[in-house]
MMTF fields as JSON, N, C-alpha, C and O atoms, coordinates in Angstrom:
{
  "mmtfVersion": "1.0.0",
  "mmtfProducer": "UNKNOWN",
  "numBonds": 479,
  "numAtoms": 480,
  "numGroups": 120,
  "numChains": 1,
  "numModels": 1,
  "chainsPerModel": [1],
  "groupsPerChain": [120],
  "chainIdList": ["A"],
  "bondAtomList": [4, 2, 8, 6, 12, 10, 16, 14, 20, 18, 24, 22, 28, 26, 32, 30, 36, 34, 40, 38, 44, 42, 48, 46, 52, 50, 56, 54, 60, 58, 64, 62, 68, 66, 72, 70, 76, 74, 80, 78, 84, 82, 88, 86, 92, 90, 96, 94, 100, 98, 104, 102, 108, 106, 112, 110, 116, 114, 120, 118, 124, 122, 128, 126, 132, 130, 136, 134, 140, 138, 144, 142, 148, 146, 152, 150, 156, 154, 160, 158, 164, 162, 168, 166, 172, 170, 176, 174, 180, 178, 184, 182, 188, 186, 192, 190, 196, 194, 200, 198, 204, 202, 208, 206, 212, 210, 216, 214, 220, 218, 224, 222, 228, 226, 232, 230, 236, 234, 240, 238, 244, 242, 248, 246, 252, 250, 256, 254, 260, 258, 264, 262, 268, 266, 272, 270, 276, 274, 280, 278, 284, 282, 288, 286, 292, 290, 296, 294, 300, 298, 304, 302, 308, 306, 312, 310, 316, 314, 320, 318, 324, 322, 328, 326, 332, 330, 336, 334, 340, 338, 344, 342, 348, 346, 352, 350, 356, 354, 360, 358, 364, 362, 368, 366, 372, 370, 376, 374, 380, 378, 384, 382, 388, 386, 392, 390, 396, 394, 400, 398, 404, 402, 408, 406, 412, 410, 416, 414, 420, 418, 424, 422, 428, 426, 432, 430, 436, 434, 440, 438, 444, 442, 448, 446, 452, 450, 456, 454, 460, 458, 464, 462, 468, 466, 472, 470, 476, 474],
  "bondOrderList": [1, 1, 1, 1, 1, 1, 1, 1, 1, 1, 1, 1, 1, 1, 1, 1, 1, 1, 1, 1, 1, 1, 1, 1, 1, 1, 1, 1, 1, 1, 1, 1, 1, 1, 1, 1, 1, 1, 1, 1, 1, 1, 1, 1, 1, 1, 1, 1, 1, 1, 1, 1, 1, 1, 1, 1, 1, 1, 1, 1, 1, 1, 1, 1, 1, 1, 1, 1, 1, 1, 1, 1, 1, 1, 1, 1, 1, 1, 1, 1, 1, 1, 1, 1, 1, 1, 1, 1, 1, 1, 1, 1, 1, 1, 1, 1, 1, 1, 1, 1, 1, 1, 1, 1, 1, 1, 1, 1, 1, 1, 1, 1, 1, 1, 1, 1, 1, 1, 1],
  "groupList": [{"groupName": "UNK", "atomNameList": ["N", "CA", "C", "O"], "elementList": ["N", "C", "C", "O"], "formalChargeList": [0, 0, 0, 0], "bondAtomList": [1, 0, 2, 1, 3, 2], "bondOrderList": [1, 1, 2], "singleLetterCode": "X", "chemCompType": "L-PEPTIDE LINKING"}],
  "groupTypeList": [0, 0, 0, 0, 0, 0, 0, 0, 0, 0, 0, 0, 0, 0, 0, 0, 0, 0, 0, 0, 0, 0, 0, 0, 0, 0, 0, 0, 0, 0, 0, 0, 0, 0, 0, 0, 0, 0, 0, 0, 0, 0, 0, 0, 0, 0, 0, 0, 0, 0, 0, 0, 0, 0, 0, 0, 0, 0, 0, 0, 0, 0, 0, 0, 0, 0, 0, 0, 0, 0, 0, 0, 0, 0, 0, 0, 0, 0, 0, 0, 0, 0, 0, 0, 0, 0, 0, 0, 0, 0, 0, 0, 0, 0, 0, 0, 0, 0, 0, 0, 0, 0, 0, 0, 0, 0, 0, 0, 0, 0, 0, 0, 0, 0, 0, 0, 0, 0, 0, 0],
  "groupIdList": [1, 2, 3, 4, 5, 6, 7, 8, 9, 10, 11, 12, 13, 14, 15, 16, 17, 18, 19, 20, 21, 22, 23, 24, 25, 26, 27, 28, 29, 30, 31, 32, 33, 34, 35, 36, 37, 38, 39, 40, 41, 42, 43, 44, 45, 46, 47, 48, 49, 50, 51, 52, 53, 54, 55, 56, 57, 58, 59, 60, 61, 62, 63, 64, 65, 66, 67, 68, 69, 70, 71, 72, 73, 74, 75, 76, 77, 78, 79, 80, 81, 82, 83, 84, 85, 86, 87, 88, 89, 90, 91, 92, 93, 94, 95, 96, 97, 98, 99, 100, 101, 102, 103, 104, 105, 106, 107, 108, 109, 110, 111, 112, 113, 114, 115, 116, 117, 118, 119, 120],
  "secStructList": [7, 3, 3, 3, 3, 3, 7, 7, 1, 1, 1, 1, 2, 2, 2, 2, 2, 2, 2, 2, 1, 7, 7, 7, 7, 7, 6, 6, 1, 7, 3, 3, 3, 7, 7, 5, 7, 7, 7, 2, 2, 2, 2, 2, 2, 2, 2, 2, 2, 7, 7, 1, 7, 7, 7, 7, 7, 5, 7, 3, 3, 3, 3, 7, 1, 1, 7, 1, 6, 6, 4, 4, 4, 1, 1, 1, 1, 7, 1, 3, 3, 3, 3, 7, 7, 7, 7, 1, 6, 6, 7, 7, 7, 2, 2, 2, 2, 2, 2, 2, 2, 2, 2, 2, 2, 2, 2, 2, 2, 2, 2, 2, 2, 2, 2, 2, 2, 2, 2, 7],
  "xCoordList": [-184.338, -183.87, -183.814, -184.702, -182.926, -182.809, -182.758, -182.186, -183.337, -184.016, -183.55, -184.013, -182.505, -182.495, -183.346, -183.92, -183.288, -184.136, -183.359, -183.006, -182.87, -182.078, -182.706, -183.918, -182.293, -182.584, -181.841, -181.38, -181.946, -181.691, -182.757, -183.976, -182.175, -182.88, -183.7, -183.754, -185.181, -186.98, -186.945, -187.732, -186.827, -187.259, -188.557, -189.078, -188.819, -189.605, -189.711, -190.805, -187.988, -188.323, -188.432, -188.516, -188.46, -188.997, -190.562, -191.175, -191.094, -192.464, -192.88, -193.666, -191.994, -191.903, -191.958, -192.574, -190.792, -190.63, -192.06, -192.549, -192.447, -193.541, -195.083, -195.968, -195.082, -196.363, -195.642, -196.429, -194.385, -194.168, -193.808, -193.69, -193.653, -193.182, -194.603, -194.416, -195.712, -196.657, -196.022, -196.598, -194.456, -194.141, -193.924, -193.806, -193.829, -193.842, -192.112, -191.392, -191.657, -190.154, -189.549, -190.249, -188.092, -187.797, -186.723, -185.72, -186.846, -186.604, -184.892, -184.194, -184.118, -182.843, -181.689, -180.578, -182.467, -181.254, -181.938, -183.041, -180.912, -181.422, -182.74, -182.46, -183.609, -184.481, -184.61, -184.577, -184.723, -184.902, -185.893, -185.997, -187.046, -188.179, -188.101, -187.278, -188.612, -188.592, -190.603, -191.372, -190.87, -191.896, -192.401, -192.157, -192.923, -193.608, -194.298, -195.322, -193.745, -194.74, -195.598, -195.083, -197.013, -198.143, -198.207, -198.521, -198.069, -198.44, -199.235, -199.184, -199.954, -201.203, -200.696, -201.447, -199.52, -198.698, -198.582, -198.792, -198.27, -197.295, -198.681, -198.699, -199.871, -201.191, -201.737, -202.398, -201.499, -202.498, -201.178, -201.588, -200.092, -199.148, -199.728, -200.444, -199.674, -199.905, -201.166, -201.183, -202.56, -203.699, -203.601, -204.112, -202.811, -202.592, -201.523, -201.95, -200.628, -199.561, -199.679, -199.295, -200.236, -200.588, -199.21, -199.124, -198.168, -196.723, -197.287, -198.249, -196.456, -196.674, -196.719, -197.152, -195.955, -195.543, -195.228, -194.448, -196.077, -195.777, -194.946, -195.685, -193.691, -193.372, -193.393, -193.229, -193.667, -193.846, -192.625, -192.201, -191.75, -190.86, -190.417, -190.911, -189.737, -189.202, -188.406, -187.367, -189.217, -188.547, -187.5, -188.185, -186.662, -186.051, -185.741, -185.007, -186.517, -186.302, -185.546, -186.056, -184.11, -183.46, -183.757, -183.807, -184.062, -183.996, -182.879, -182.822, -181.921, -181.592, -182.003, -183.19, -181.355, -181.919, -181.394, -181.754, -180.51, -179.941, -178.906, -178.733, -178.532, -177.738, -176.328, -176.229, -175.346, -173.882, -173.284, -173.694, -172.344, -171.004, -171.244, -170.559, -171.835, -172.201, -173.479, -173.396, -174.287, -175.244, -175.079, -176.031, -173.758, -173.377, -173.063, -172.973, -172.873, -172.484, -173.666, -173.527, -174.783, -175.757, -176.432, -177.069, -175.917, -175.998, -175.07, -174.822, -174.467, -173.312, -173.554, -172.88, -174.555, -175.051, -176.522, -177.153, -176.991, -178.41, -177.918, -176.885, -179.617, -179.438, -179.811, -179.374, -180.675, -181.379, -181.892, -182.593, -181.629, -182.04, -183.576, -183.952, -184.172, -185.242, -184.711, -184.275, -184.783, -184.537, -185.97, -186.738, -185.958, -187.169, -186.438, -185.455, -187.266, -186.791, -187.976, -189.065, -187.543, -188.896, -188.963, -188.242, -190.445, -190.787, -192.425, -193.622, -191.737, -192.864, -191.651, -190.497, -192.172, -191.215, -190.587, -190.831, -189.66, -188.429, -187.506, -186.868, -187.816, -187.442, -188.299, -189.131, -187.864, -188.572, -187.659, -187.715, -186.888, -186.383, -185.718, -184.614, -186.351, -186.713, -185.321, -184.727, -184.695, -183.895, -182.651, -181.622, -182.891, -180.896, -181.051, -180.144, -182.331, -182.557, -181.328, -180.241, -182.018, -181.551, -180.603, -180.039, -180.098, -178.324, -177.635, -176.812, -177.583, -176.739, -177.103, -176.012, -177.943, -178.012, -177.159, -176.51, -177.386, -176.031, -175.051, -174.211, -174.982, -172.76, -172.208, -171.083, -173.51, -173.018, -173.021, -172.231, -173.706, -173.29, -171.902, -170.846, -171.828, -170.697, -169.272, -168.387, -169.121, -168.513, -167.919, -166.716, -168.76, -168.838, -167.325, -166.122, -168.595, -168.154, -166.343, -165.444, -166.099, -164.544, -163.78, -162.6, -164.62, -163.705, -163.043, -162.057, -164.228, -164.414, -163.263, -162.573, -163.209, -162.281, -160.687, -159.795, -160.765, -159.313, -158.719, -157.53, -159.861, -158.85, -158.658, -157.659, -159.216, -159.102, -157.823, -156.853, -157.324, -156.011, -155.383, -154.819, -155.215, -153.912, -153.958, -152.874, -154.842, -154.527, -153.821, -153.418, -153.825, -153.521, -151.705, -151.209],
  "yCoordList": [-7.912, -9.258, -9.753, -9.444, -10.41, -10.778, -12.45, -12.749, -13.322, -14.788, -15.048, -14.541, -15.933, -16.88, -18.114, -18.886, -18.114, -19.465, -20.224, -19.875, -21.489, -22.502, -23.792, -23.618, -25.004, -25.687, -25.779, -24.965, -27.226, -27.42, -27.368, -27.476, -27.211, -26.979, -27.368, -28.487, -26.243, -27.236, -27.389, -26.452, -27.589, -28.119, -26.929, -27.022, -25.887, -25.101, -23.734, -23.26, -22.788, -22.277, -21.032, -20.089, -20.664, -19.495, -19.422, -18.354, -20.561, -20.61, -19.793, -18.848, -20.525, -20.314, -18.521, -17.816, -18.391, -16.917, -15.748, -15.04, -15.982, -15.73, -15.592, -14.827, -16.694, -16.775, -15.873, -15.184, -15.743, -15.233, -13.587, -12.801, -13.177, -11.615, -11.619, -10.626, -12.27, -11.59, -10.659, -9.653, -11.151, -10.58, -11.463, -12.658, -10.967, -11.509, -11.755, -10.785, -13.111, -12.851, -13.35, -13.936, -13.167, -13.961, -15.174, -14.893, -16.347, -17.094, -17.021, -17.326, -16.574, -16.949, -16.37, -16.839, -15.011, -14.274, -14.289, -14.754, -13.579, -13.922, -12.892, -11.694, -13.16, -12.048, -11.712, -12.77, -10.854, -9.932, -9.292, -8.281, -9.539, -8.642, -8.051, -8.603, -7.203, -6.437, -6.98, -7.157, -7.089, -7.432, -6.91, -7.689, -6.012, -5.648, -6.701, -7.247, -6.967, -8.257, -7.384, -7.012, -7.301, -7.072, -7.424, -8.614, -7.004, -7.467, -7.436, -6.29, -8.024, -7.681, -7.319, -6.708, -7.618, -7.009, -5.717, -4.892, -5.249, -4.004, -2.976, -1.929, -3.619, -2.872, -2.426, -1.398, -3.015, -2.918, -2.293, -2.131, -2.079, -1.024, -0.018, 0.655, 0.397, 1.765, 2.303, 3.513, 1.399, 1.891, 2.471, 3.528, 1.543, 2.235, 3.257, 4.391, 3.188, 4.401, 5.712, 6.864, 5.227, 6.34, 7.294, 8.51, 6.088, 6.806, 7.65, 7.301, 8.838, 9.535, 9.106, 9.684, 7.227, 6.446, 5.151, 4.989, 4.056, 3.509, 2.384, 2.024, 1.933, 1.032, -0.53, -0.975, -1.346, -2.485, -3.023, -2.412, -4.532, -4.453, -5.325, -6.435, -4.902, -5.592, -6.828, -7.005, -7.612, -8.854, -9.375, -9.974, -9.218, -9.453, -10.711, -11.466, -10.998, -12.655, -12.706, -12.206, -13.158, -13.801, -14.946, -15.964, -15.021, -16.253, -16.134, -15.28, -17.482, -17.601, -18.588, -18.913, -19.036, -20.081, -21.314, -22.254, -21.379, -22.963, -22.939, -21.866, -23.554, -23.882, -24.549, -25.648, -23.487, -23.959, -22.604, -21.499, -22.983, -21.821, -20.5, -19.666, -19.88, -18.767, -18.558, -17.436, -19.024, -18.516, -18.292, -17.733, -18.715, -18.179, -17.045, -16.559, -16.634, -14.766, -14.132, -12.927, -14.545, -13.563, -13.566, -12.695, -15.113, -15.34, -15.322, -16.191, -13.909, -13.96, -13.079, -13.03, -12.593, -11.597, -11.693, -10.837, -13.006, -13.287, -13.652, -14.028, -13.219, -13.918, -15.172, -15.685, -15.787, -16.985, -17.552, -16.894, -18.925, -19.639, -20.598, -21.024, -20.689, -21.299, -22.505, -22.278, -23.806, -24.687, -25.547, -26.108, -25.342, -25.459, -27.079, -27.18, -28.486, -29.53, -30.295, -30.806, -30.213, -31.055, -32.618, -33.394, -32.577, -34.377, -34.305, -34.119, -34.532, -34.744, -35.346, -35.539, -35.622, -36.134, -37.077, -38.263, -36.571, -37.33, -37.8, -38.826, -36.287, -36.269, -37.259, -36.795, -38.453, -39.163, -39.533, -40.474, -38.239, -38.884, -37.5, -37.268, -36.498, -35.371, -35.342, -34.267, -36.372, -36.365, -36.39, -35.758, -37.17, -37.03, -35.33, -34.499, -35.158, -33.362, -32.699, -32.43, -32.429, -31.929, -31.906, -30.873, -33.497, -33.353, -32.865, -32.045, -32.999, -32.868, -31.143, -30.754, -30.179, -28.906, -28.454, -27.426, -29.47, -28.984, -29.025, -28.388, -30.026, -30.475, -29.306, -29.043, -28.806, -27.639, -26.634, -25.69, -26.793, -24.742, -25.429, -24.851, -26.375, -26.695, -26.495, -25.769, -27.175, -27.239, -25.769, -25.593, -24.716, -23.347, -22.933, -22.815, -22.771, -22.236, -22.738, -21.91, -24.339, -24.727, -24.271, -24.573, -23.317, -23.092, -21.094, -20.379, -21.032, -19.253, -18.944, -17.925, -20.29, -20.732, -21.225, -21.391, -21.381, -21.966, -21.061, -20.878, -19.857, -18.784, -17.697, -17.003, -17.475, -16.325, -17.453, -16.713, -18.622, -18.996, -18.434, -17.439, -18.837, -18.372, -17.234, -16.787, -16.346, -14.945, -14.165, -13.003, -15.027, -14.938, -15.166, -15.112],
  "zCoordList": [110.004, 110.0, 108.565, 107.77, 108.271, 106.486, 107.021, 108.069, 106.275, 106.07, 104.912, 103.891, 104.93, 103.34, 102.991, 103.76, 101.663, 101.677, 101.055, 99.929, 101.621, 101.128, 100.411, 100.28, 99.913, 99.119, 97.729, 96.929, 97.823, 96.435, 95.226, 95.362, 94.222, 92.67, 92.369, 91.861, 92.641, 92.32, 93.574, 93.709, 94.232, 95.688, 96.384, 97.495, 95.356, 95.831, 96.465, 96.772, 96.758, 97.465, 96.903, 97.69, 94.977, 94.241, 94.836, 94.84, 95.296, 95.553, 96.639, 96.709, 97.67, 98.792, 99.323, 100.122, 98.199, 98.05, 98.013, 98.894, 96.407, 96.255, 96.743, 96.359, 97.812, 98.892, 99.972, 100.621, 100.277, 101.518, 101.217, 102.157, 99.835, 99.936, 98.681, 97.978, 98.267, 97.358, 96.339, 95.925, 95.843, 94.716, 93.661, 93.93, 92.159, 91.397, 90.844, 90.61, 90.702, 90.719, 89.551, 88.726, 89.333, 88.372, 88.586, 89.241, 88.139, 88.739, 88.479, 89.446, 87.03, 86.846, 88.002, 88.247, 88.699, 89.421, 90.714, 91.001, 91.571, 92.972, 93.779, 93.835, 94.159, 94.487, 95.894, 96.523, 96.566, 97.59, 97.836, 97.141, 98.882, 99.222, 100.43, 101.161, 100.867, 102.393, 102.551, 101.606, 103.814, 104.273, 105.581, 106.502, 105.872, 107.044, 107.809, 107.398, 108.884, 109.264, 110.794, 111.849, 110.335, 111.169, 112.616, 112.591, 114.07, 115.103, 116.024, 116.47, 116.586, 117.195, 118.507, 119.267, 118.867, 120.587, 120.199, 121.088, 118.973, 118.451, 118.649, 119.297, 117.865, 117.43, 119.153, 119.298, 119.968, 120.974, 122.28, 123.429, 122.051, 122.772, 122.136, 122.879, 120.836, 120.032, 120.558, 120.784, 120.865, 120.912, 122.389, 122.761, 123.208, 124.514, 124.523, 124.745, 124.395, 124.308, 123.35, 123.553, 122.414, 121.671, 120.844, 120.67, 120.422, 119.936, 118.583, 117.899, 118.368, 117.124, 116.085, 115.088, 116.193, 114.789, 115.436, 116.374, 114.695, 114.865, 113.616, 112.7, 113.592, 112.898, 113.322, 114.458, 111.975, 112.263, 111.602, 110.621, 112.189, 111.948, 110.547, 110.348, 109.882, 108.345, 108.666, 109.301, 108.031, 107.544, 105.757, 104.929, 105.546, 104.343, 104.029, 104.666, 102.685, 102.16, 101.389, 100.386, 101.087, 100.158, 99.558, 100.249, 97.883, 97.407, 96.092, 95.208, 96.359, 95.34, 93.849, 93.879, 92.76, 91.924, 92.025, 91.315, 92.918, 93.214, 94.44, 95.019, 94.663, 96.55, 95.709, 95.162, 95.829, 95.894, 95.892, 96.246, 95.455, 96.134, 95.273, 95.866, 94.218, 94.046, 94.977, 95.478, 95.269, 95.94, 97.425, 97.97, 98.392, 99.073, 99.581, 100.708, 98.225, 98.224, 98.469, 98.676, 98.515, 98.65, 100.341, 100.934, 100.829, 101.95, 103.0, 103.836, 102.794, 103.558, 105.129, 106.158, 104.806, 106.085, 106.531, 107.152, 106.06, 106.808, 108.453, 109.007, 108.934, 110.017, 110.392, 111.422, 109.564, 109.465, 108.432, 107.662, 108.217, 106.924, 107.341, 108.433, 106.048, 105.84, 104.899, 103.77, 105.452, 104.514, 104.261, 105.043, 102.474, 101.762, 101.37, 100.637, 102.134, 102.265, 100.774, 101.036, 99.656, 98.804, 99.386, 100.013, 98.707, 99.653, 98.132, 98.349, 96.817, 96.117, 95.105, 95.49, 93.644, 93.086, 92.785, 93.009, 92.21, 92.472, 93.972, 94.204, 95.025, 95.884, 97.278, 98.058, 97.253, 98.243, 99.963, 100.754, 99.92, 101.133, 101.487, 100.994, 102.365, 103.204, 103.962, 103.885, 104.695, 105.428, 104.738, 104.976, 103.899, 102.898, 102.317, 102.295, 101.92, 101.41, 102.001, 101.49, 103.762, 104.357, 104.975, 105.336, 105.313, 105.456, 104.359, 104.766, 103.044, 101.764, 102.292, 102.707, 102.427, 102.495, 104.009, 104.203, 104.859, 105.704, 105.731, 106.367, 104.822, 104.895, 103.642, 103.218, 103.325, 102.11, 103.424, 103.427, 104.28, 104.674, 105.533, 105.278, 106.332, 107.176, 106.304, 106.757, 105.049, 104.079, 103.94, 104.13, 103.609, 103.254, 104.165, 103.933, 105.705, 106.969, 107.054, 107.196, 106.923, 106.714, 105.762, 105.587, 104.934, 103.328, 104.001, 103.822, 104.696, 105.026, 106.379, 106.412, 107.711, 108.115, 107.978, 108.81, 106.512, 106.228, 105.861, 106.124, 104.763, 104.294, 105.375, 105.191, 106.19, 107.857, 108.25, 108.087, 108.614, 108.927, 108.319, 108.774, 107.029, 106.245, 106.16, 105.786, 106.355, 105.896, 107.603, 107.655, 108.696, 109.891, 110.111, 111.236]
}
């Protein structure tokens, strides 16, 4: 499963990144971790079934360094976004955050839509 992390600029989600893949990143380009995520359903089939191998399943985090139309490109084949909403700051109002970060992916989706017409 690949997870983007959305947000606008500072809003936190290099952070976000970093607590959630325990890597060390750099903030100017876009970063990518793979993550084994641990299960205690997964652990306790294995102890009963006893498979030759067991895998646990990968989670992939996309982060980019800011939310607009280059950083789309990297989010073109997630399956799910994380929107990293700041509420410290400058940023005192959580809810305009997060509409302005949707009318950007809606926005996107009508731009990705218009050119599949014409190319129709």
């Amino acid at each position: 499963m690949k997870i983007g992390i959305i947000g606008l600029q500072g809003s936190g989600k290099t952070t976000l990144f970093r607590a959630l893949s325990l890597k060390e990143v750099s903030i100017i380009e876009s970063n990518t971790a793979s993550v084994k995520l641990p299960d205690k359903r997964l652990d306790f089939l294995s102890s009963s079934l006893h498979p030759k191998k067991t895998t646990y399943p990968d989670v992939e985090f996309i982060d980019t360094h800011g939310f607009g139309r280059e950083s789309f490109i990297h989010f073109q084949n997630v399956d799910a976004f994380i929107y990293c909403i700041p509420y410290f700051g400058t940023y005192d109002n959580p809810i305009k955050c997060a509409t302005s970060i949707k009318q950007e992916l809606i926005l996107r989706d009508l731009e990705i839509c218009d050119t599949r017409i014409k190319k129709l």
